[in-house]
N, C-alpha and C positions, 0 to 999 in steps of 0.2 A: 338861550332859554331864560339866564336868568335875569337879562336884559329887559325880557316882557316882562319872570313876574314883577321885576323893580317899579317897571312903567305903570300895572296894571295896579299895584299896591299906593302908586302917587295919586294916580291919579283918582281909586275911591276912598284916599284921605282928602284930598282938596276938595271933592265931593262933597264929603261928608255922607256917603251910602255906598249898601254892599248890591244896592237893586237895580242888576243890571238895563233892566228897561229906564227907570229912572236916570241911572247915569246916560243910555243913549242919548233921553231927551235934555239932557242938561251940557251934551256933545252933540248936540246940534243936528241928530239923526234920529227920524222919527222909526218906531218900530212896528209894523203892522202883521197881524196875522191871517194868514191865507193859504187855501191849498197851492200848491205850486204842481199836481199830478203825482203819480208815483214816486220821479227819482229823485227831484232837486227837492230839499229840505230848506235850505236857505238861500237868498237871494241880494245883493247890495248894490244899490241903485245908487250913481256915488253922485249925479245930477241932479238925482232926485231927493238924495242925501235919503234914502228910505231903506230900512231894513225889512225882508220879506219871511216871515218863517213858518214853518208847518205848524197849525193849530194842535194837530195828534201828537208833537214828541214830546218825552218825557219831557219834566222839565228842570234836569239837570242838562239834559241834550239842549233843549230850548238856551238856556244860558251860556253854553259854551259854544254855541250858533253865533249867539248874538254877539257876542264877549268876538269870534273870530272877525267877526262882520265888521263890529266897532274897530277892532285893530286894522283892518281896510281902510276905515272912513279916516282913523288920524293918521295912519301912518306911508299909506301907499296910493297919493294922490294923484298918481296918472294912470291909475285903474278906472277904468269907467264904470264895470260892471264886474260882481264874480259871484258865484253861486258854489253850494256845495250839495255834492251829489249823495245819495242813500249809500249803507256797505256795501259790502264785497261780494252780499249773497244777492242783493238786488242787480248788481250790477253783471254779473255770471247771469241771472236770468233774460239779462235785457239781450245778451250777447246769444245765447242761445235760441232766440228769436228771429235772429236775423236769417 
């Protein structure tokens, strides 16, 4: 853990900003806002170099979406795609669905 925040500290000093959309686009990953449906909140499309994230979340959520997505895009280059899913109380209702 304290390896990221070291990295995440470098890297919005070389920045020069604490704006995480900003810093996407300044890391080479555009950020878009979109419903993605119910469960998946955020989306990293590592081909597309595109960050996908739910318009409705807070946006300290929205930041630490983005902030995970971005840590995708620099550091785990043979992911093609990963998405992150809504809590634990969404996730219990999808299940009791079935």
């Amino acid at each position: 853990m304290e390896w990221i925040i070291k990295k995440a500290n470098e890297i919005r000093e070389k920045y020069g900003t604490d704006n995480i959309e900003e810093l996407a686009q300044k890391l080479g990953a555009e950020v878009v806002e979109e419903k993605l449906g119910r469960i998946i909140k955020e989306a990293y499309f590592k081909d597309l170099k595109v960050i996908v994230i739910d318009p409705d979340l807070h946006p300290y959520k929205k930041r630490h979406l983005i902030a995970h997505a971005l840590a995708h895009h620099l550091f785990h280059q043979k992911i093609k795609a990963n998405y992150f899913l809504d809590d634990k109380e969404d996730f219990a209702n999808r299940m009791r669905v079935r």
